[in-house]
Residue, then its C-alpha position, 0 to 999 in steps of 0.5 A: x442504510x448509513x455506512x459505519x466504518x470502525x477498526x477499533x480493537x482490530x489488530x492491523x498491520x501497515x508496511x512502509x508506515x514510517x512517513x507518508x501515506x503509510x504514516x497517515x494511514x497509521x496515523x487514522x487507524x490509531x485515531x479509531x482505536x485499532x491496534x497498529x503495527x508500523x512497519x519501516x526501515x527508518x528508525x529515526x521516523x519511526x521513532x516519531x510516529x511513536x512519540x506522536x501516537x505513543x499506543x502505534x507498535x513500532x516494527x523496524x525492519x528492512x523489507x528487503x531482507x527476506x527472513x528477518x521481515x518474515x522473522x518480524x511479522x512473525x513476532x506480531x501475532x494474528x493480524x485481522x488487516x494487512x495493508x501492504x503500503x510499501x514502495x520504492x522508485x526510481x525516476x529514471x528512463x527504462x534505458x538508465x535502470x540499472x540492475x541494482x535498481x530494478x531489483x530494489x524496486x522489484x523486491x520492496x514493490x513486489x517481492x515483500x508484499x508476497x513475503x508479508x502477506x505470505x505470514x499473515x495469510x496463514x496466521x488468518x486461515x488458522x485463526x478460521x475468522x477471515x481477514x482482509x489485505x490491501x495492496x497499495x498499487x498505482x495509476x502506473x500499473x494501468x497507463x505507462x508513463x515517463x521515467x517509470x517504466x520499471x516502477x509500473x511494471x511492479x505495480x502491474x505485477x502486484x496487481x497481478x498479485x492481488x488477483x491471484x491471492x483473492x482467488x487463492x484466499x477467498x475460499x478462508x473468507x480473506x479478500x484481497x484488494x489492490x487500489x491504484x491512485x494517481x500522483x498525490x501529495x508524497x515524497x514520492x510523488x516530488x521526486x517525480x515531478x522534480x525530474x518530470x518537469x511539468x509532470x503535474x500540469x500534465x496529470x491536470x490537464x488529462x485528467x477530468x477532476x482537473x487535480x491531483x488527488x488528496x492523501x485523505x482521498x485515498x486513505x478514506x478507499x483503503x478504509x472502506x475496501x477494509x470495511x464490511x461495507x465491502x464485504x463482496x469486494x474481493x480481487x478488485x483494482x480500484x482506480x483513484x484518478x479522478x477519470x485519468x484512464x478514462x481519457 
């Protein structure tokens, strides 16, 4: 049997789509003919992606504000698909972070994700036809590394998270999943490595592939985590690391 993947006519919401993964995962959901609801803080990227893909939805919000992103969410409708892709670091040691900044990294990681799939949740139980939510972890949720210490321990949470949703929502036929790459190609990701010297090399060379993962590889996991071809995948945290934690 060939696996078939299609999100057309499906009513999708991305947060953190302004640029990056989010952004490209909009971008390949508005190729298959979903209807995408962008979510982001930053109206000038946003207003890009919506000259590039002109039938994206644009919802500027700041997911730090609690209300108005619930206020937001709210205005959208049902939604059959929620990838709560959003996601802040920084790159500092544990001794550095500063209360400002681990609240930042808390509320945006970990704290929006429960506010947004609080709402859309909901909505899919009254709808009665199930859903799915993926959440867009990390490596760092699983093997601790430098200047990240903050950083990972949201992404341990939100693993955490997606456990307890999928236990909590599987009974309304909603699944929830969590995946977890390694470094890739983002703003992130360069942030990192500029204040990690040598950051790269050493994923390289720990890890078995000998590489850094590819955008389209992790996309093409949130896609099929999606799809029915997954339907008895629920409550998982799927390593995309090419053997890393393996090592």
């Amino acid at each position: 049997m060939s696996l078939s993947i299609s999100f057309e006519g499906k009513r999708i919401l991305v947060t953190g789509a302004a640029r990056g993964l989010g952004r490209e995962i909009v971008e390949e959901l508005a190729k298959q003919g979903a209807i995408v609801f962008a979510l982001g803080r930053n109206a000038e990227y946003l207003a890009k992606l919506k000259a590039d893909f002109p039938t994206v939805n644009i919802v500027c919000v700041d997911l730090a504000n609690w209300q108005a992103t619930r206020d937001a969410v709210e205005g959208l409708g049902e939604i059959d698909y929620l990838i709560n892709n959003a996601g802040i670091v920084h790159v500092e040691p544990i001794l550095n972070c500063s209360k400002e900044h681990f609240d930042e990294q808390f509320n945006v990681n970990v704290k929006a994700a429960v506010n947004v799939s609080q709402v859309v949740a909901k909505k899919m139980i009254e709808k009665g036809n199930g859903g799915c939510i993926i959440n867009v972890s990390s490596l760092g949720a699983k093997v601790a590394a430098q200047m990240l210490g903050v950083y990972d321990c949201t992404k341990a949470s939100l693993d955490m998270l997606t456990k307890s949703m999928a236990l909590e929502l599987g009974q309304y036929n909603i699944r929830v999943n969590s995946v977890n790459p390694t470094v890739f190609a983002s703003n992130m990701t360069k942030t990192f490595l500029e204040n990690n010297p040598g950051g790269g090399e050493q994923y390289n060379d720990r890890t078995p592939l000998k590489r850094l993962a590819q955008s389209s590889e992790i996309i093409n996991s949130i896609l099929f985590l999606m799809s029915d071809n997954a339907a008895m995948i629920n409550g998982t945290t799927l390593l995309i690391d090419g053997g890393y934690a393996a090592n």
